[in-house]
MARDO-791102 format. One line per field, with one value per atom (N, C-alpha, C): atom name; residue in one letter; x, y, z; residue number from 1. Coordinates in steps of 0.02 Angstrom, whole numbers, always signed. Layout:
% residues N
atomo: (CA/...) .
residuo: (A/...) .
x: (X/...) .
y: (Y/...) .
z: (Z/...) .
num: (NUM/...) .
END
This chain:
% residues 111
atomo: (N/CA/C/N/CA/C/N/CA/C/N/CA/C/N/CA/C/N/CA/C/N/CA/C/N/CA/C/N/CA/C/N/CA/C/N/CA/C/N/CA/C/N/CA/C/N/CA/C/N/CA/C/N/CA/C/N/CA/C/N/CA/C/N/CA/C/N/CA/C/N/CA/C/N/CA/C/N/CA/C/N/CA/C/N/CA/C/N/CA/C/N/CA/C/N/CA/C/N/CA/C/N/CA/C/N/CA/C/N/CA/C/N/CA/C/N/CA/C/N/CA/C/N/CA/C/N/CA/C/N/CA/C/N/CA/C/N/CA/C/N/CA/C/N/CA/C/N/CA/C/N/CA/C/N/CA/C/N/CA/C/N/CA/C/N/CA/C/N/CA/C/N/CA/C/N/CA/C/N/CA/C/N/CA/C/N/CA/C/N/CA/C/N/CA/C/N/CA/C/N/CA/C/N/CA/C/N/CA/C/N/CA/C/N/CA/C/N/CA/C/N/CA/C/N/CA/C/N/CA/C/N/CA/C/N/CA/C/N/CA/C/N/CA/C/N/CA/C/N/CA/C/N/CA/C/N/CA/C/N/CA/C/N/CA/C/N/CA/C/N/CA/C/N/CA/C/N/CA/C/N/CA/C/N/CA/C/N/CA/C/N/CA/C/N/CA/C/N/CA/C/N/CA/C/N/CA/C/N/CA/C/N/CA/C/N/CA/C/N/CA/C/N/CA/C/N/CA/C/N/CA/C/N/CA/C/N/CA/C/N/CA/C/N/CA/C/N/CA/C/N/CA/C/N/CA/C/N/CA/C/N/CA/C/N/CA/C/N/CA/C/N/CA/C/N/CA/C/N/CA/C/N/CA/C/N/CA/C) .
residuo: (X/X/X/X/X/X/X/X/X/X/X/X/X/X/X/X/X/X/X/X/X/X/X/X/X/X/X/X/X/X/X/X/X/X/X/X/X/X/X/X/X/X/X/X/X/X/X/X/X/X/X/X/X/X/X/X/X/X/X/X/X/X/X/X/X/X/X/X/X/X/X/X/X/X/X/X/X/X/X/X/X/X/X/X/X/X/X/X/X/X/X/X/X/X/X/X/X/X/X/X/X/X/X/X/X/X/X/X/X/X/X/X/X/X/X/X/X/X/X/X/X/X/X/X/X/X/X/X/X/X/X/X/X/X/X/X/X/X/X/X/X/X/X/X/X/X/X/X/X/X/X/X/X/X/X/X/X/X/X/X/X/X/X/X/X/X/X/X/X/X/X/X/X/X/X/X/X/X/X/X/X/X/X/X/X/X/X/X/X/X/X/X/X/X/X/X/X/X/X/X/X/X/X/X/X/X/X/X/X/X/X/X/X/X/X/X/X/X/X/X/X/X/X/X/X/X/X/X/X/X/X/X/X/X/X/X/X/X/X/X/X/X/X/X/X/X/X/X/X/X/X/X/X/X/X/X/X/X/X/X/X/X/X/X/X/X/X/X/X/X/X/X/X/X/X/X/X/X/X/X/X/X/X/X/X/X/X/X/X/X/X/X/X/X/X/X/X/X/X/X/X/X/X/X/X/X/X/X/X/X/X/X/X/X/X/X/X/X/X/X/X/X/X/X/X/X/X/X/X/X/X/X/X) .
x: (+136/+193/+167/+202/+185/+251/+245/+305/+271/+300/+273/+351/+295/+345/+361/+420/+385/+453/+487/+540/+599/+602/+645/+612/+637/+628/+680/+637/+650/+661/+600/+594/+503/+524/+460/+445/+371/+348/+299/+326/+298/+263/+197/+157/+140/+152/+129/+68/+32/-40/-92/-44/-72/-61/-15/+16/+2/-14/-31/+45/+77/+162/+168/+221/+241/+300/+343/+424/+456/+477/+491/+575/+596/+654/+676/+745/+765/+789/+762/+802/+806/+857/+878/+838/+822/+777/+751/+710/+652/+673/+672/+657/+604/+546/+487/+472/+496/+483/+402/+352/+308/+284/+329/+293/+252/+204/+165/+109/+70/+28/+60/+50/+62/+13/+70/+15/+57/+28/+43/+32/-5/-60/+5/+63/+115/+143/+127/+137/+80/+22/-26/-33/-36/-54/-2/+70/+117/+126/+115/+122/+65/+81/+25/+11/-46/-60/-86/-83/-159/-218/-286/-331/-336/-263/-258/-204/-223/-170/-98/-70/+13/+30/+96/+129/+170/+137/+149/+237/+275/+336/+366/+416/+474/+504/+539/+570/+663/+653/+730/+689/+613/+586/+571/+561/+574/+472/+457/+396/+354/+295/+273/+304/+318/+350/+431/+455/+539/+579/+616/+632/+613/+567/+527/+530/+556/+573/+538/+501/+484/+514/+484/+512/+471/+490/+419/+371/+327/+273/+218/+234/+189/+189/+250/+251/+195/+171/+135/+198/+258/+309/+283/+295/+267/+320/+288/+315/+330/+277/+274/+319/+398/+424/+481/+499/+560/+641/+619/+708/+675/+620/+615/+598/+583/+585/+647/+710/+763/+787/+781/+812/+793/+742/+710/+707/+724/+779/+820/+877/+971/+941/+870/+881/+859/+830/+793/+846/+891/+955/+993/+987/+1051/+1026/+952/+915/+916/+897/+899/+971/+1037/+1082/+1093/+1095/+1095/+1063/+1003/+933/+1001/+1000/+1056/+1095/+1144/+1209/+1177/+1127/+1113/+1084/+1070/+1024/+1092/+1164/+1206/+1244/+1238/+1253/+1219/+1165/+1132/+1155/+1145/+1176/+1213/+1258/+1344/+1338/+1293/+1289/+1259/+1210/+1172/+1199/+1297/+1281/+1355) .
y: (-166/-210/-278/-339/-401/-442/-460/-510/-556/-620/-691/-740/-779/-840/-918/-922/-985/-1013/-1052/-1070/-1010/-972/-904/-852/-797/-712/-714/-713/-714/-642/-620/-567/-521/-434/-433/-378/-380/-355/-286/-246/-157/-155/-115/-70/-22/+48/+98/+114/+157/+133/+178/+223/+247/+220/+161/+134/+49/+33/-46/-83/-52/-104/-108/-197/-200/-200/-208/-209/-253/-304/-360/-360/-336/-341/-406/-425/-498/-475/-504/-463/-551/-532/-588/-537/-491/-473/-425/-391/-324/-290/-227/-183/-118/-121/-102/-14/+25/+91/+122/+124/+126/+206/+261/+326/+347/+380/+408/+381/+327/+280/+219/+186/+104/+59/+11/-26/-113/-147/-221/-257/-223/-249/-302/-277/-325/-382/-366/-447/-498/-471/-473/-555/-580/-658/-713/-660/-706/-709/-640/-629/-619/-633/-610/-541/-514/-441/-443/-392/-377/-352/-314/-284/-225/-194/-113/-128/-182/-218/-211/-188/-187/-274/-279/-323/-342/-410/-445/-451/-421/-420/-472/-518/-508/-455/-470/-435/-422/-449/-470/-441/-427/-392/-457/-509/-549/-564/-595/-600/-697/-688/-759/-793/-780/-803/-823/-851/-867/-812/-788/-753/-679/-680/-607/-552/-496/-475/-383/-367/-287/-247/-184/-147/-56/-34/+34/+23/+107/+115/+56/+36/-30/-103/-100/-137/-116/-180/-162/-156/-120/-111/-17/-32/+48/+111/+154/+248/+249/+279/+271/+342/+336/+382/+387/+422/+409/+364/+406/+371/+292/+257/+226/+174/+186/+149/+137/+203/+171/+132/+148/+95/+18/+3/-44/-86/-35/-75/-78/-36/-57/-156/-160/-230/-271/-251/-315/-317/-266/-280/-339/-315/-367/-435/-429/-508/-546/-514/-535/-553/-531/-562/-616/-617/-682/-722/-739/-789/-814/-768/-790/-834/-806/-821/-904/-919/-998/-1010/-1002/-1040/-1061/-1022/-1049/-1112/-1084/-1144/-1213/-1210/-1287/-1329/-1269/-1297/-1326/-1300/-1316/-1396/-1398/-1474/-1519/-1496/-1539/-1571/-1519/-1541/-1593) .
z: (-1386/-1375/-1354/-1381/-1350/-1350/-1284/-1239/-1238/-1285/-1260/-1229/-1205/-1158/-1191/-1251/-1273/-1249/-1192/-1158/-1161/-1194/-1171/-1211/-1202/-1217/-1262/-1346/-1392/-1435/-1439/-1465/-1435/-1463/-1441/-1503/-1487/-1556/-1541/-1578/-1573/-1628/-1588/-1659/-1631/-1678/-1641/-1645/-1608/-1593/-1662/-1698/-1758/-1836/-1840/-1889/-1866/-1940/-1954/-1937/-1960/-1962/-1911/-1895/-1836/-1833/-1800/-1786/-1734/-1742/-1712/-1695/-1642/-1623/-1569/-1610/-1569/-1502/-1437/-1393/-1343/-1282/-1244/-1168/-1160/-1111/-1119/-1070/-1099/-1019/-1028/-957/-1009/-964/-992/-944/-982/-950/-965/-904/-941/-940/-906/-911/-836/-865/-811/-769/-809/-789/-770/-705/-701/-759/-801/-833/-864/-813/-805/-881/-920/-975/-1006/-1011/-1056/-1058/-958/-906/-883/-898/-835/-853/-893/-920/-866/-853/-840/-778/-728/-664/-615/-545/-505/-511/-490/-481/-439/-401/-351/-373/-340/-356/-375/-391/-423/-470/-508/-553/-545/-503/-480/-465/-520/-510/-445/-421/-350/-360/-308/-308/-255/-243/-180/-169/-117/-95/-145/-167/-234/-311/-286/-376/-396/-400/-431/-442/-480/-485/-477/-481/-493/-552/-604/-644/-650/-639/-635/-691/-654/-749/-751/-699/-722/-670/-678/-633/-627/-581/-582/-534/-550/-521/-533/-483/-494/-488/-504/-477/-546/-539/-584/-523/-480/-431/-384/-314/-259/-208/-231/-170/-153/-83/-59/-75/-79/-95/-181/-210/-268/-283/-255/-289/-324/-360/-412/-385/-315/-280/-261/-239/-217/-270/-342/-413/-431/-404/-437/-402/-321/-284/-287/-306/-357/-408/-455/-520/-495/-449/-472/-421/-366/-316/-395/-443/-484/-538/-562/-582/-565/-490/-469/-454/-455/-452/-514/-566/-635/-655/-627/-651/-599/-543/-510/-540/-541/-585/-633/-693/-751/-736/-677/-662/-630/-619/-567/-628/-699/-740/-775/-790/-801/-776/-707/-665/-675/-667/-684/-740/-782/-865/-857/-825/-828/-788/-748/-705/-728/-793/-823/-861/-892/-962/-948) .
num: (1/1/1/2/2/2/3/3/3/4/4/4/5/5/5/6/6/6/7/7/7/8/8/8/9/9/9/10/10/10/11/11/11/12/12/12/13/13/13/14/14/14/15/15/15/16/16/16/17/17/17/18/18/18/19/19/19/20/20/20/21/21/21/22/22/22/23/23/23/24/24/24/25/25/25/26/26/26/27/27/27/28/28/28/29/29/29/30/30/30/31/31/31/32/32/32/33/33/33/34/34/34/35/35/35/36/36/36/37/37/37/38/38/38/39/39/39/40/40/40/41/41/41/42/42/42/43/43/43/44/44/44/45/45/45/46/46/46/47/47/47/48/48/48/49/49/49/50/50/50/51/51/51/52/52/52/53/53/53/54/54/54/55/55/55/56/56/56/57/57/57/58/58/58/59/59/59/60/60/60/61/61/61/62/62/62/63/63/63/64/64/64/65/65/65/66/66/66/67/67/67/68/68/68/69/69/69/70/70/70/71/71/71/72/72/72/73/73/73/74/74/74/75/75/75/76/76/76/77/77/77/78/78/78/79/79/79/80/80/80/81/81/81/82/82/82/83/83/83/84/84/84/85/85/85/86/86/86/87/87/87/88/88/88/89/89/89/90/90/90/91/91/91/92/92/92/93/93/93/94/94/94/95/95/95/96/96/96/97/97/97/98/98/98/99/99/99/100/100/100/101/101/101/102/102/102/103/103/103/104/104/104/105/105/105/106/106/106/107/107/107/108/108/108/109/109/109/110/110/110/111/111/111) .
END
């Protein structure tokens, strides 16, 4: 999978790891389920990490990057466990639509 940043989240592009073709779906955001292993590899260009590559969080999920938001055991937030990932997403849920909701806002003052 590759997520690039070229002024918004355009689209992102799949290949599966036994097949040449790729598959490029238009999307307006990504929530990235990654399974059983933590693995930053999709972000790592865009966000802080620490030294056990877990993506550097706030406290709102929100990341070094504006825009970018984690959550789970891919995060450096403590108790790597299922209730404490979801409680996690529903805070970076509700961060990611705030962000939105104030990028509208500006617009609206800019324009």
């Amino acid at each position: 999978m590759d997520v690039r940043e070229e002024g918004a989240l355009s689209n992102v592009t799949i290949r599966k790891k036994a097949e040449e073709n790729v598959i490029v779906i238009p999307v307006k955001g990504v929530f990235i389920a990654i399974g059983l292993q933590s693995d930053s590899f999709p972000v790592v260009h865009l966000v802080d990490t620490n030294n056990k590559g877990e993506i550097v969080i706030n406290p709102d999920c929100s990341t070094s990057f504006p825009g970018i938001f984690a959550a789970g055991d891919v995060t450096n937030a403590f108790g790597k466990r299922i209730v404490i990932a979801c409680g996690e997403g529903a805070k970076a849920v509700l961060a990611a639509r705030q962000h939105i909701l104030n990028m509208k806002k500006k617009k609206e003052v800019t324009a």
